[in-house]
C-alpha distance (Angstrom), angle and dihedral (degrees) to the residues before:
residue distance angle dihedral
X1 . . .
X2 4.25 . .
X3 3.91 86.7 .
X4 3.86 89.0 -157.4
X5 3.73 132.4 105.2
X6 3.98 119.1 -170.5
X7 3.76 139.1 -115.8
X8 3.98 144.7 112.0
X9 3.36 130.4 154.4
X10 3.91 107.5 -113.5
X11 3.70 134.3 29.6
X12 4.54 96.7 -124.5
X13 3.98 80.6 122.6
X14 3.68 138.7 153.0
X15 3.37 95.2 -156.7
X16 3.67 143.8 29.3
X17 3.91 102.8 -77.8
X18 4.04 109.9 -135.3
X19 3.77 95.8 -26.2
X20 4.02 82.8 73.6
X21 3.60 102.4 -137.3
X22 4.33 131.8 167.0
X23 3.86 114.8 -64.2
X24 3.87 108.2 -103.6
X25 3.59 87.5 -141.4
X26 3.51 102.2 44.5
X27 3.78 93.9 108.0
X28 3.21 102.3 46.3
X29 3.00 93.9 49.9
X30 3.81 95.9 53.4
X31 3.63 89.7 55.8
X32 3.82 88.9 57.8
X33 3.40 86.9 47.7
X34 3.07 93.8 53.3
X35 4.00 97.6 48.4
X36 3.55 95.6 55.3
X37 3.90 92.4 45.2
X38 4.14 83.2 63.1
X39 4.00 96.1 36.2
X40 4.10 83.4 61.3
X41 3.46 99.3 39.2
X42 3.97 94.0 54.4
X43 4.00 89.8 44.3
X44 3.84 88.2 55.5
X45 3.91 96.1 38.2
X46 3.78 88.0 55.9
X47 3.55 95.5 45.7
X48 4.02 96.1 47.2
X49 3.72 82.1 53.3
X50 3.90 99.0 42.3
X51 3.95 114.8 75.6
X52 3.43 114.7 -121.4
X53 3.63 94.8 9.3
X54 3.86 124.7 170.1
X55 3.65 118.0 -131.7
X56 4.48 127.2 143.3
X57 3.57 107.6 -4.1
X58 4.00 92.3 -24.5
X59 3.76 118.5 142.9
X60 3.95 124.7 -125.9
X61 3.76 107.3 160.2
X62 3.77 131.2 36.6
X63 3.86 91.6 -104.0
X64 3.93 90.1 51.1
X65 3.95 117.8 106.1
X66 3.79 111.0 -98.1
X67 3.85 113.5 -119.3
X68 4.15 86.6 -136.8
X69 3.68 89.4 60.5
X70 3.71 94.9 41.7
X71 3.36 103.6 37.4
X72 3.94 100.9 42.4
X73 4.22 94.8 -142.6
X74 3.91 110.6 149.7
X75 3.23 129.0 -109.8
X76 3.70 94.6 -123.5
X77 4.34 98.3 50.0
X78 3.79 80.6 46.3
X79 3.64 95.0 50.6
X80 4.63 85.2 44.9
X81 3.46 95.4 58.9
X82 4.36 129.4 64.8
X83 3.51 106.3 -88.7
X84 3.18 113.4 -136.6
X85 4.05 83.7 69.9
X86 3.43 85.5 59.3
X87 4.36 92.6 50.0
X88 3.46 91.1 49.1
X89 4.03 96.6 49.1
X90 4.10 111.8 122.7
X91 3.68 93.8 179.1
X92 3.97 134.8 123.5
X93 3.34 109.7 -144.3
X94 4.27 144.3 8.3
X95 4.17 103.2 -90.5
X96 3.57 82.8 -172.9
X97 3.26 100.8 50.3
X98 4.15 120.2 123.5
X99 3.53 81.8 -16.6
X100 4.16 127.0 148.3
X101 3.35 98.3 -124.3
X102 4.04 109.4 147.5
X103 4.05 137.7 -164.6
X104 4.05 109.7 -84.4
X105 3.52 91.9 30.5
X106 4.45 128.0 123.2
X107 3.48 122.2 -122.2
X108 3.60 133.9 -164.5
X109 3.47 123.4 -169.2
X110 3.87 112.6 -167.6
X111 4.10 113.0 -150.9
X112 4.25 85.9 14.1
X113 3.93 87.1 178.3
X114 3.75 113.2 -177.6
X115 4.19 84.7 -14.6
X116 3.58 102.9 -101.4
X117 3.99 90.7 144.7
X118 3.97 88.3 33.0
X119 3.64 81.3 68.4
X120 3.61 108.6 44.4
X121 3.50 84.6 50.5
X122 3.80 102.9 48.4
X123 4.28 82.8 63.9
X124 3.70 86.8 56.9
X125 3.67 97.2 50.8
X126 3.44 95.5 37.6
X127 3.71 128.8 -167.6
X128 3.70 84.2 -44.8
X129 3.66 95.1 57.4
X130 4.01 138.8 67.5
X131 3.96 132.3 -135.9
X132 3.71 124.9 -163.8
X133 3.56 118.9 -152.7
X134 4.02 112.6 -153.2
X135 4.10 112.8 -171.2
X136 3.89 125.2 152.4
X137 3.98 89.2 -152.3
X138 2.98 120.7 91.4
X139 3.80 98.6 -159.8
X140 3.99 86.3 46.6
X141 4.04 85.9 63.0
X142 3.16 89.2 48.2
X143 3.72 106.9 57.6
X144 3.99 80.5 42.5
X145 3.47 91.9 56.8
X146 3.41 88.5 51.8
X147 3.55 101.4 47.8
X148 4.06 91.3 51.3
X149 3.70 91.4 56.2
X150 4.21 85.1 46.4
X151 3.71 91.7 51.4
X152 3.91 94.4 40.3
X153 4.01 95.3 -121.3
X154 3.86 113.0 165.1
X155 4.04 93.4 176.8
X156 3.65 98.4 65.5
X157 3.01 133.7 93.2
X158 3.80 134.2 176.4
X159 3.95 118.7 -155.9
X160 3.97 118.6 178.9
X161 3.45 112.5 -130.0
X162 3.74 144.4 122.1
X163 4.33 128.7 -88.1
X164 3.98 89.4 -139.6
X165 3.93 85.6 57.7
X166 3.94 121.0 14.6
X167 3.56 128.7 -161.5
X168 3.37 93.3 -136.6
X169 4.11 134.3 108.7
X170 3.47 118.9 -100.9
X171 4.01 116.8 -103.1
X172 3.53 94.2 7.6
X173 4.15 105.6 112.4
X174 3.81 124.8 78.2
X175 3.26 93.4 -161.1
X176 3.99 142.1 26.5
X177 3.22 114.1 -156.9
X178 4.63 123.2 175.7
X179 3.97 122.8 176.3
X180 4.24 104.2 -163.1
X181 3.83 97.3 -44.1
X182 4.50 97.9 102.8
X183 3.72 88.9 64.3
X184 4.15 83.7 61.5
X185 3.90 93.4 55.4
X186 4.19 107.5 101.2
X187 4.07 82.0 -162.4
X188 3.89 101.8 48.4
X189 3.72 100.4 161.2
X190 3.92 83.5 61.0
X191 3.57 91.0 57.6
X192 3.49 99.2 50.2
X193 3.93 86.2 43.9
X194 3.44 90.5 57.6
X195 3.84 94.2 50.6
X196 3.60 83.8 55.5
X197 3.60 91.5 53.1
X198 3.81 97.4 50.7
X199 3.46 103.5 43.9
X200 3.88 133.6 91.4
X201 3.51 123.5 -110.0
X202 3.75 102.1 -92.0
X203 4.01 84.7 20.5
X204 3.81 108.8 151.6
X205 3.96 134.3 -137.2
X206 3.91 132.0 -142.1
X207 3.54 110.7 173.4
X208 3.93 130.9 170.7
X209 3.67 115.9 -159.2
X210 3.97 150.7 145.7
X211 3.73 113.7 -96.7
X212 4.10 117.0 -171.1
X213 3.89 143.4 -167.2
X214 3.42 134.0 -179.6
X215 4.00 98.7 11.0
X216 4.06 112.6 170.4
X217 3.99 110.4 -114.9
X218 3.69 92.0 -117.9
X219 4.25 86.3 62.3
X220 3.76 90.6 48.6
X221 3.49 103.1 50.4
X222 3.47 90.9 48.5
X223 3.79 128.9 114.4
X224 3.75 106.0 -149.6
X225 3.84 87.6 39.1
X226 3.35 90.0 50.8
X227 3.76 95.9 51.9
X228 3.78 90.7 38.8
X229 3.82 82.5 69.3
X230 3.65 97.6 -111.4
X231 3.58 111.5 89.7
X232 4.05 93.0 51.5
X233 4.04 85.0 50.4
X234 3.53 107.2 125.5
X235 4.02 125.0 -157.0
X236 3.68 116.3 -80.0
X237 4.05 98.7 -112.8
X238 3.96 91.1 41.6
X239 3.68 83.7 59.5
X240 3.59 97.1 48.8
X241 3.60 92.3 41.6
X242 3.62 96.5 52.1
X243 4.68 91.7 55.1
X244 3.65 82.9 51.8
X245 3.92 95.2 48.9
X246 3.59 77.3 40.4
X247 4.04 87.3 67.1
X248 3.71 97.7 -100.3
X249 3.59 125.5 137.8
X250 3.74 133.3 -151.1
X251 4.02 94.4 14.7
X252 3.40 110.4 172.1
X253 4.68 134.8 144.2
X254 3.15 106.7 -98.9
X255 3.67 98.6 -175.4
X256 3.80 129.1 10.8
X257 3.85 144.2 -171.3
X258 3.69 117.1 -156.0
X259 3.57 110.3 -153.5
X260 4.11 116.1 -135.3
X261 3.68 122.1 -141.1
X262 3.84 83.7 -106.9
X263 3.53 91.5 55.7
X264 3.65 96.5 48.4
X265 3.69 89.3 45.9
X266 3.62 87.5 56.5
X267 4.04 94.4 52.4
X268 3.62 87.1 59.8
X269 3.28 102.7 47.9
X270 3.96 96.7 43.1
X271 3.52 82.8 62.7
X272 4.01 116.4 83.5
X273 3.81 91.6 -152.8
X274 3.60 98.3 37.6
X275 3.86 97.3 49.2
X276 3.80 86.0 38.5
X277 4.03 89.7 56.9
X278 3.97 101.0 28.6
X279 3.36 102.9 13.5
X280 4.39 92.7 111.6
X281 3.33 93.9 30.4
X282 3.84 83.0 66.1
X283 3.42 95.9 37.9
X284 3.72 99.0 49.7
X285 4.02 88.0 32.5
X286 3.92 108.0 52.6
X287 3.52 96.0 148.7
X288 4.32 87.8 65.5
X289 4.13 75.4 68.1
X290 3.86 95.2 58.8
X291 4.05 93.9 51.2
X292 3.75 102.0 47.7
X293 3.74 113.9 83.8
X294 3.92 109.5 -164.0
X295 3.89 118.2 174.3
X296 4.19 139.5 -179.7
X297 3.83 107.2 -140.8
X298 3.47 132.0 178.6
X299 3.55 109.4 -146.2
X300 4.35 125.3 -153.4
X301 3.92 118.0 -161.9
X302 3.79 130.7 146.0
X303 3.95 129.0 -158.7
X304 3.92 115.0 -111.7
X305 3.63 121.5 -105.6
X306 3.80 118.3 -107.1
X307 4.05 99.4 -101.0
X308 3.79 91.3 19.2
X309 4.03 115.0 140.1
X310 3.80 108.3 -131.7
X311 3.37 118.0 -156.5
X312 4.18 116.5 -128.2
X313 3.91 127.8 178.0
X314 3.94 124.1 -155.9
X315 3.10 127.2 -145.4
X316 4.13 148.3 146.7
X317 3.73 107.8 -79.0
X318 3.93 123.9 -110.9
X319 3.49 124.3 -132.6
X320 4.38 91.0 -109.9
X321 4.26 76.6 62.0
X322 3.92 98.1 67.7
X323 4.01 98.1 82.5
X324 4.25 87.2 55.7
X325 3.14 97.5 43.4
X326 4.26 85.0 51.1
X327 3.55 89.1 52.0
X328 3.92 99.1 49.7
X329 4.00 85.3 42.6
X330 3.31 91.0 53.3
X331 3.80 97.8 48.2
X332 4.02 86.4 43.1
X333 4.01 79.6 59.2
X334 4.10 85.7 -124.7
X335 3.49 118.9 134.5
X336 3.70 121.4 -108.5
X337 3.62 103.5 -159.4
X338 3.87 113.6 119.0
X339 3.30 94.5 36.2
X340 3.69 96.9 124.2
X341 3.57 93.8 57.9
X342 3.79 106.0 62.2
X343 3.74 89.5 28.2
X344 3.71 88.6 130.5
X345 4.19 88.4 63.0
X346 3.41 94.4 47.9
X347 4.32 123.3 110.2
X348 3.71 130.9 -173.7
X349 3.65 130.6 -164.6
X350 4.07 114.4 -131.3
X351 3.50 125.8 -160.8
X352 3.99 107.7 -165.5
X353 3.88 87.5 -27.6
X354 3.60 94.7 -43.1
X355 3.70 125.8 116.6
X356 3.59 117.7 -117.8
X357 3.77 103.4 161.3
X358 3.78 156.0 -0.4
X359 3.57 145.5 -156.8
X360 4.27 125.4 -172.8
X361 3.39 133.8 -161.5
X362 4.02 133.6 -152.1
X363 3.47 112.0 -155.7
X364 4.69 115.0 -151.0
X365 3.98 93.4 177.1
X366 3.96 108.8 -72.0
X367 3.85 89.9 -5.4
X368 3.95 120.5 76.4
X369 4.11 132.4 175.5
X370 3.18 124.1 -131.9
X371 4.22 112.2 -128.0
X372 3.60 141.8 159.1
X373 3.73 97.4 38.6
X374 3.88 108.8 162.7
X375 3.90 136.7 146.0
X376 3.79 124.6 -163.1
X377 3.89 101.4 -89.3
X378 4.44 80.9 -116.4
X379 3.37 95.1 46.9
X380 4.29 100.6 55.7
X381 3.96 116.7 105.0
X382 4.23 88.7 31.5
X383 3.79 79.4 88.2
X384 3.51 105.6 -115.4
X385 3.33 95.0 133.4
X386 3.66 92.0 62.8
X387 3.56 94.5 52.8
X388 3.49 98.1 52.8
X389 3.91 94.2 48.8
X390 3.63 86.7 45.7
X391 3.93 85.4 54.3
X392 3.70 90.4 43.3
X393 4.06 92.3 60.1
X394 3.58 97.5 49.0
X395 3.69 85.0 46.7
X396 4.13 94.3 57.1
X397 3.42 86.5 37.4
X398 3.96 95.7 57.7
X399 3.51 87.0 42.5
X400 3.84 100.3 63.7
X401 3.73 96.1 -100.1
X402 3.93 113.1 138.7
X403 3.43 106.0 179.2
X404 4.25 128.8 31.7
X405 3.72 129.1 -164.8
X406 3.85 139.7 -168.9
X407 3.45 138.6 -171.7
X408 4.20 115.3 -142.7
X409 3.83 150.5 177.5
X410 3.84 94.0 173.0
X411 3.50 122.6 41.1
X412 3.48 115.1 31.6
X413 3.69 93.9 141.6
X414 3.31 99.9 48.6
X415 3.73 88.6 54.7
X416 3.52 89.1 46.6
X417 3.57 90.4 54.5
X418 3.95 89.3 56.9
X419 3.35 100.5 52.0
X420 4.06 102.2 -84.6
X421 3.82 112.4 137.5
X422 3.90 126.8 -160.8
X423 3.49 115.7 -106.8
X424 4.01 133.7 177.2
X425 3.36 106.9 -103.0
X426 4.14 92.9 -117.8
X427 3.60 79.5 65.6
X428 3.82 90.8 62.2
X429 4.04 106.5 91.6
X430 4.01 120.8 -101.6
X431 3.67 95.8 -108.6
X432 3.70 96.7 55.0
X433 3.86 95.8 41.8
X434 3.87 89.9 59.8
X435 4.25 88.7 57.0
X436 3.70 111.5 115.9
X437 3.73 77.8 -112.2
X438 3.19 99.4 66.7
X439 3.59 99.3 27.0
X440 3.72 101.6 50.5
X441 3.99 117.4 -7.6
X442 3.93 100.6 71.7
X443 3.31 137.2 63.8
X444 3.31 118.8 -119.2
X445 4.10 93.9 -109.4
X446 3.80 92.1 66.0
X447 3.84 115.2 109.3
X448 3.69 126.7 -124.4
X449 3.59 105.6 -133.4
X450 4.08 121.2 -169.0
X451 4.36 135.0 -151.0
X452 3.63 125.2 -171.5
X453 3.66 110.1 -146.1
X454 3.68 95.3 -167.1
């Protein structure tokens, strides 16, 4: 079942509105997809190959920010595993870290770099186990490569491949674990999709990354920022959000580092090029220091089992809401514009905080139309969608409304099945027939369906 209805209110899509259709910015966004995808893989190949390179969280001067203090590894796994994987780490954080991870079990490290976490983790799975290491560079797998045959590991094994589409079989990983390499991907959701994908039922995640608010423009759009994992950082709920659109349950930081201003300042001017290209606008600028809020999280999810009930609460969406439910519209190809102006008939579905779905409502006097109804691809057939138009109802009917329409390409029997009845669309009152809906974002082979709320 498509568990999405239709509706918006004006036609300034990128997509086909609930006639489905092709994004119209699908290829160019590829292409910048594809852009960045090289931009980062040529900053990391030359800094694999460079000695004493800076990359994530790496040191290069003595005013830089030591990885040991940043990334909290021991002293003693450091001091078990080759190390030049250890040199040549750009991560922010220990994946592996307090983690469950057991003998027999599959791990896949996403953005395994020279192997550092490849290695910590072969010692948990022992001889038993298996680790998968997942790098785009190839001169990344091959200093890897190198450093398993140095260190004598027979359970790794390095494949080159890309986060946004792995080469590896679905449900087949225990665990997923990523050190600073997500907040790289131009196409996040797709990463944590494909963690989704590859993981067991009851698989478990331990991912390390860069979370950011409140970056200036002139840091996101650029390059070296970008690669230095900063300007790709994404907000903190966004990012939690997106695993549990993903299809993740219980997703939640279990550790953090909040970086200072002083520490920030210090990232920038460990690195040559940063300090070099920001350096006195810091200086002169300190206050820019105070407003950005960069973090290092570790985050902890697991996949669902099969038949397992998941526990989802409606309710009316906030105003913090609006850029989730964008996204999921977005990826429903609905349209999200309106939004703002029936945001006090609008409910989400939350799955330990994170948003799952959403269902809108247009009110035309005692009529209203249903809109914006869209569950996390993941999430459909666990019968959220259900509950939130069940929710929706008694909401229209609480609010006075006595009759409720929708317009539809998709499910017609599931409407059907809750009460909905197909009407010609004459039948459909005035008011609603002039919505942009109506009027301009379906095709003229979607059915008008009809409830009575009283």
């Amino acid at each position: 079942m498509n568990e999405q209805l239709t509706t918006g209110k004006t036609l300034r899509l990128a997509s086909g509105g609930c006639c489905g259709g092709p994004s119209v910015s699908a290829e160019p966004a590829a292409t910048e997809e594809k852009k960045i995808k090289s931009q980062v893989q040529a900053y990391y190949s030359e800094r694999v190959q460079t000695p004493s390179s800076g990359g994530c969280c790496t040191k290069s001067s003595a005013r830089a920010v030591n990885i040991s203090e940043l990334a909290g590894y021991q002293r003693e796994t450091l001091a078990s595993i080759p190390a030049a994987a250890a040199e040549k780490s750009f991560g922010c954080g220990d994946p592996l870290a307090f983690t469950e991870v057991q003998p027999g079990q599959t791990v896949l490290d996403i953005g395994s770099g020279a192997g550092i976490d490849c290695f910590i983790a072969s010692q948990k799975v022992g001889p038993t186990g298996k680790v998968i290491g997942l790098d785009m560079t190839p001169a990344m797998l091959e200093t890897a490569r190198r450093n398993a045959r140095e260190g004598g590991y027979t359970n790794v094994e390095f494949r080159q491949g890309e986060a946004e589409s792995m080469p590896v079989e679905s449900s087949s990983v225990d665990w997923v674990i990523s050190n600073c390499v997500i907040n790289l991907s131009p196409a996040k959701e797709k990463v944590f999709a494909e963690i989704n994908r590859v993981l067991k039922p009851g698989g478990r995640i331990s991912i390390s990354d860069i979370v950011a608010d409140a970056l200036p423009d002139f840091v996101r759009q650029d390059k070296l920022a970008y690669c230095g994992c900063i300007g790709g950082a994404i907000p903190e709920a966004d990012y939690l959000s997106l695993l549990t659109q993903a299809g993740l349950v219980d997703v939640h930081v279990e550790a953090r580092l909040d970086y200072t201003p002083e520490q920030i300042r210090g990232m920038i001017l460990a690195d040559t090029q940063l300090q070099h290209r920001y350096g006195a606008i810091v200086e002169a600028n300190p206050q820019i220091l105070e407003q950005i809020k960069i973090a290092s999280i570790k985050v902890a999810g697991r996949k669902p089992a099969v038949d397992e009930k998941l526990k989802t609460r409606v309710e009316p969406a906030s105003a913090k809401d609006f850029p989730a439910i964008a996204q999921l519209l977005q990826r429903s190809n609905l349209p999200v514009d309106g939004l703002q102006e029936i945001s006090d008939s609008i409910l989400v579905a939350r799955q330990n905080g994170g948003l799952v779905g959403v269902i809108g409502l247009e009110r035309y006097g005692d009529a209203g139309l249903v809109r914006s109804f869209a569950v996390a691809e993941n999430w459909r057939g666990r019968g959220v969608g259900k509950e939130l138009g069940q929710a929706l109802l008694q909401h229209a009917a609480k609010s006075g409304i006595q009759k409720v329409y929708l317009l539809t390409n998709t499910i017609r029997d599931l409407a059907a099945k809750n009460g909905f009845r197909e009407i010609p669309r004459e039948e459909v009152p005035a008011g609603v027939r002039e919505s942009v809906e109506f009027r301009l974002n379906c095709c003229d082979s979607a059915v008008a369906m009809e409830r009575s709320l009283v």
